[in-house]
Structures are given as C-alpha cells and as structure tokens.
C-alpha positions as CSV (number, residue, x, y, z in Angstrom):
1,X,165.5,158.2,70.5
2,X,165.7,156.5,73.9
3,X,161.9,155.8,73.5
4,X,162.4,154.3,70.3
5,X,164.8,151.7,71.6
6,X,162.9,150.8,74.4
7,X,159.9,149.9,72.5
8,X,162.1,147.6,69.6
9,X,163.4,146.1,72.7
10,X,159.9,145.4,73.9
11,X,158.6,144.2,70.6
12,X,162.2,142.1,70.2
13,X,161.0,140.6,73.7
14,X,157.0,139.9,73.2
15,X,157.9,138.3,69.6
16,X,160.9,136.2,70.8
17,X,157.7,134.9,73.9
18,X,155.1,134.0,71.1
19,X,157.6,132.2,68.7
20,X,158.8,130.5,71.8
21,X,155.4,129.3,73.1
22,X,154.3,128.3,69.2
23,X,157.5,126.2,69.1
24,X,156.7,124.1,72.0
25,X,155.0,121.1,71.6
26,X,151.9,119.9,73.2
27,X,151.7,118.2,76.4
28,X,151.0,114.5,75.9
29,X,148.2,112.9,76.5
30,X,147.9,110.6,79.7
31,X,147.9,107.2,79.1
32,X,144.6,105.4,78.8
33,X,144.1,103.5,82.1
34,X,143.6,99.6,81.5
35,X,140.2,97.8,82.8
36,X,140.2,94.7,83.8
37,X,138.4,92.5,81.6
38,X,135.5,90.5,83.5
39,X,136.4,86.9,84.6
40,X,134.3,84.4,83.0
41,X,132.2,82.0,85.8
42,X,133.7,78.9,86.4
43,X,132.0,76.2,84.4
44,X,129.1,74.8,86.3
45,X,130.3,71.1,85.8
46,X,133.2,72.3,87.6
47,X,132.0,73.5,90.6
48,X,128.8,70.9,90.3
49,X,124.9,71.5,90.3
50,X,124.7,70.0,86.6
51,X,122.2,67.3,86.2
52,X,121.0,64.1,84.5
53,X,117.8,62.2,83.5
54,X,118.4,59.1,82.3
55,X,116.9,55.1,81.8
56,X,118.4,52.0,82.1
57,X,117.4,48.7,80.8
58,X,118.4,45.8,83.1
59,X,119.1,41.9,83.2
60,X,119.1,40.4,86.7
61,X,120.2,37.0,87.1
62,X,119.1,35.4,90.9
63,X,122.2,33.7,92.8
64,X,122.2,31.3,95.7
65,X,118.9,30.5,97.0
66,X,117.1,32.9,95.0
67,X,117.7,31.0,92.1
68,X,115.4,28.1,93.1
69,X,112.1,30.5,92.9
70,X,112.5,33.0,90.4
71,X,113.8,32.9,86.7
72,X,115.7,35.7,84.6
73,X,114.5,39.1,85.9
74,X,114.3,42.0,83.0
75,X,113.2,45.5,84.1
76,X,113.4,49.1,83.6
77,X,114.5,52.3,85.7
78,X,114.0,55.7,85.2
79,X,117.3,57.6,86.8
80,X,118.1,61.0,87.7
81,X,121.6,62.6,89.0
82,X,122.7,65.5,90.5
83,X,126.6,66.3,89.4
84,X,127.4,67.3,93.5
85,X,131.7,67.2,91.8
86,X,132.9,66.4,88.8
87,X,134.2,63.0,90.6
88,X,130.8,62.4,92.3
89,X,127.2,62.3,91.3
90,X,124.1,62.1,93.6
91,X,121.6,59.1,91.7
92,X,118.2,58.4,92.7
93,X,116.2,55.7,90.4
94,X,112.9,53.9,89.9
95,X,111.5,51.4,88.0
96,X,110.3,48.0,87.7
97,X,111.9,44.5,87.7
98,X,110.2,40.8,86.2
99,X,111.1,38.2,87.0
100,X,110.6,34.8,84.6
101,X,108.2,32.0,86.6
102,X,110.3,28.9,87.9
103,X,108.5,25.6,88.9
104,X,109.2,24.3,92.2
105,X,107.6,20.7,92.5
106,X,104.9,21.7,90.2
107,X,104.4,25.0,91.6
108,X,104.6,28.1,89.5
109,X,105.9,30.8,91.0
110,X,106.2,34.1,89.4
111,X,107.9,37.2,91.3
112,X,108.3,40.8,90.4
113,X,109.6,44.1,92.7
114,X,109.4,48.0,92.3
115,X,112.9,49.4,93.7
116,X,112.9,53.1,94.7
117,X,116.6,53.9,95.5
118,X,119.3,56.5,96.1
119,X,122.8,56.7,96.1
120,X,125.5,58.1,94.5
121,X,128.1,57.1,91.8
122,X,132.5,58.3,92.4
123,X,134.4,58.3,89.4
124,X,137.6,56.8,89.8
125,X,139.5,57.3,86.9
126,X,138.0,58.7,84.0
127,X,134.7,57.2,82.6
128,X,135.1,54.4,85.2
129,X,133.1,54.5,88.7
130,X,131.6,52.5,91.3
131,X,128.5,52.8,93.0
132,X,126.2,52.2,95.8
133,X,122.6,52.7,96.7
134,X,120.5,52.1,99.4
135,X,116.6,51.8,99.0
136,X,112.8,50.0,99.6
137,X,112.0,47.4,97.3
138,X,108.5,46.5,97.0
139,X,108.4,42.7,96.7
140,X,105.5,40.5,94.9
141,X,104.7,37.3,94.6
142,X,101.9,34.7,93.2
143,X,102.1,31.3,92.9
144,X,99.9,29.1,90.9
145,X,99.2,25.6,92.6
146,X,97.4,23.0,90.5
147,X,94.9,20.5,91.8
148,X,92.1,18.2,90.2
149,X,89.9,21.2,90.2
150,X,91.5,23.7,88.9
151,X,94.4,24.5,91.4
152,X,94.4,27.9,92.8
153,X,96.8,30.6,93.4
154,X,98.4,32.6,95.9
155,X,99.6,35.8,96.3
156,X,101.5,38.1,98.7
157,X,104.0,41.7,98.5
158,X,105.6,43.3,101.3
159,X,108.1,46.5,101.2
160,X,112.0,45.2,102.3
161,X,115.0,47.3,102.9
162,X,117.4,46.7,100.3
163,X,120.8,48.2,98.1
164,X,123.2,47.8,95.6
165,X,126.9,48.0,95.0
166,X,128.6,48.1,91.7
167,X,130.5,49.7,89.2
168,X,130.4,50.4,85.5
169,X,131.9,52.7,82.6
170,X,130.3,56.2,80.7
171,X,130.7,56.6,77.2
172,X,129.5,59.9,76.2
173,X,125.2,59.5,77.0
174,X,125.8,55.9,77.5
175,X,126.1,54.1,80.9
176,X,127.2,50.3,81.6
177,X,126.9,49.0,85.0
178,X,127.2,45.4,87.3
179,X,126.3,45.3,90.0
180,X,125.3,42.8,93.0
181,X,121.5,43.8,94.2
182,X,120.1,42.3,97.4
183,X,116.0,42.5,98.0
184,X,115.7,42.1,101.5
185,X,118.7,42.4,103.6
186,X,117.1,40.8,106.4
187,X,117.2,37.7,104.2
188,X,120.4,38.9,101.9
189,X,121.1,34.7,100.7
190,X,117.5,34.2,99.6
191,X,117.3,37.5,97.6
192,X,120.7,38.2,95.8
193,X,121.0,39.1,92.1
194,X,123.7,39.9,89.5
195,X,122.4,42.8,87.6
196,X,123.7,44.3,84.5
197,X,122.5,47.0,82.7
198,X,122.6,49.8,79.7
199,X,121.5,53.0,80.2
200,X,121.3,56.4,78.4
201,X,121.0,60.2,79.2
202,X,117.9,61.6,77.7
203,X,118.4,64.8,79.2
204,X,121.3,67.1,81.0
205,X,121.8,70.3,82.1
C-alpha cells in the first residue's frame, strides 16, 4: 500500500512538471538590431571638382586712344571652368578677336589679337559674379598705305601681357558678361576695350 502511494505521488509530481513546462510560453525573440543606412556622398557641386566647356561670342568697343586705330572688334572664345566651390570657378579661355579697319589720314589700319587667359569668376549673390583674368594677348597689325603706285602695306604682331576685370549674370547654360579688357599693360591707355559678351555651356559635368 505504501508503495502504491508513493508512486501516484510521483506520477502527481512528473505530470504537474510537464503541464507546467507546456504552459509556459516561449522565450521571445531578441530584437532585430538596426543597421545604419549608408550616407549618400555629398554632391560633387558641393564640395567642387564639377566642370564646364563653354563659348562666348563677344563685342569689344576700343576706348581712349585705342579708338583712333581700330574699329568695332567681334570675336570668339572657347572657355572652360573648373567649379574649385560652389561660390568660385577656375576659367581659362581662348579665342580670337577682329577688329573693324579705321582710316587714319588715309591710312588703313586693320588690327586683330589671339588672347589666351586664366582666371577665375566668385559669385556674389546668386547668378551674379565678377571676374578677373590675367593672360598673353598676341597682337597684329597691317596697315595698307596708298601711293601713286599702288601703295604698299605693312605689317607687325608681338605677344603683350594683358587682363580683364568684369562681371556678369548666369541664367541656367547662359552667361552675360562686361568687362574692361586691356591688351598691353605696358601701354594700358592705347589698348583699352569695353567688352560684352554672351556665352553658353555646351558641356558640364
């Protein structure tokens, strides 16, 4: 009889464990552990190294003495930039510049340069900037002289040290500038322009 208890008892025990241990629920899961999602890069036109190739048509009207010995200029550059901040761009341009003949006395004389400059353009508010650049302009010249027999010409070039300051607005691929443009530095009153010119960006990166 004794024996018989202590096995219900037993049984009582091991059935009250397993009912206990169905009953219980399972652990929980951890919680899945958040990953940072990856930081986009910083647009490149806002830390710089975009760029621009670009051409501008220009109208360059000689001041002071310059005036006397060379008409109307009209020319075109070729111009490339390098965005160094979105406030400032890096410019380098060249091109060609006509200028219309002027009689002096009789004398023809017809004039024409090839200016190879660099600078750089700072944007002051937006769309507005001003500018400078510094650079070689390679001067010609020929005058025609006319005599009983037929006249003769003349005809010379030499390379002068020259630059530009000015300012103009962007709109969108467009580019306006003005700009006073001196030749020869050496001789700043005999080679001073006012230039103005329209430009647009062909290419940009």
């Amino acid at each position: 009889m004794k024996r018989i208890i202590q096995m219900a008892a037993l049984s009582l025990v091991a059935s009250s464990a397993a009912s206990s241990y169905a009953q219980e629920p399972p652990a929980a899961a951890p919680p899945p552990v958040a990953v940072p999602a990856e930081q986009a890069p910083a647009a490149s036109t806002a830390l710089g190294g975009g760029m621009l190739i670009g051409g501008d048509l220009r109208l360059a009207i000689p001041l002071g003495n310059f005036s006397d010995a060379a008409g109307v200029g009209i020319g075109v550059l070729g111009r490339y930039e390098y965005i160094l901040t979105p406030q400032v761009n890096l410019t380098g341009r060249l091109g060609f510049t006509y200028f219309l003949s002027k009689d002096i006395g009789g004398v023809s004389v017809n004039y024409w340069t090839i200016p190879i400059l660099v600078g750089a353009k700072l944007a002051v508010i937006p769309n507005l900037y001003v500018a400078g650049e510094i650079g070689l302009f390679n001067n010609h010249y020929t005058v025609a002289i006319p005599g009983i027999f037929g006249g003769g010409t003349a005809s010379g070039s030499e390379t002068d040290f020259g630059l530009t300051l000015g300012g103009g607005y962007r709109l969108g691929d467009l580019d306006f500038r003005a700009s006073l443009e001196f030749l020869n530095l050496g001789h700043a009153g005999d080679s001073m322009s006012l230039v103005v010119s329209a430009g647009y960006n062909f290419w940009k990166k």
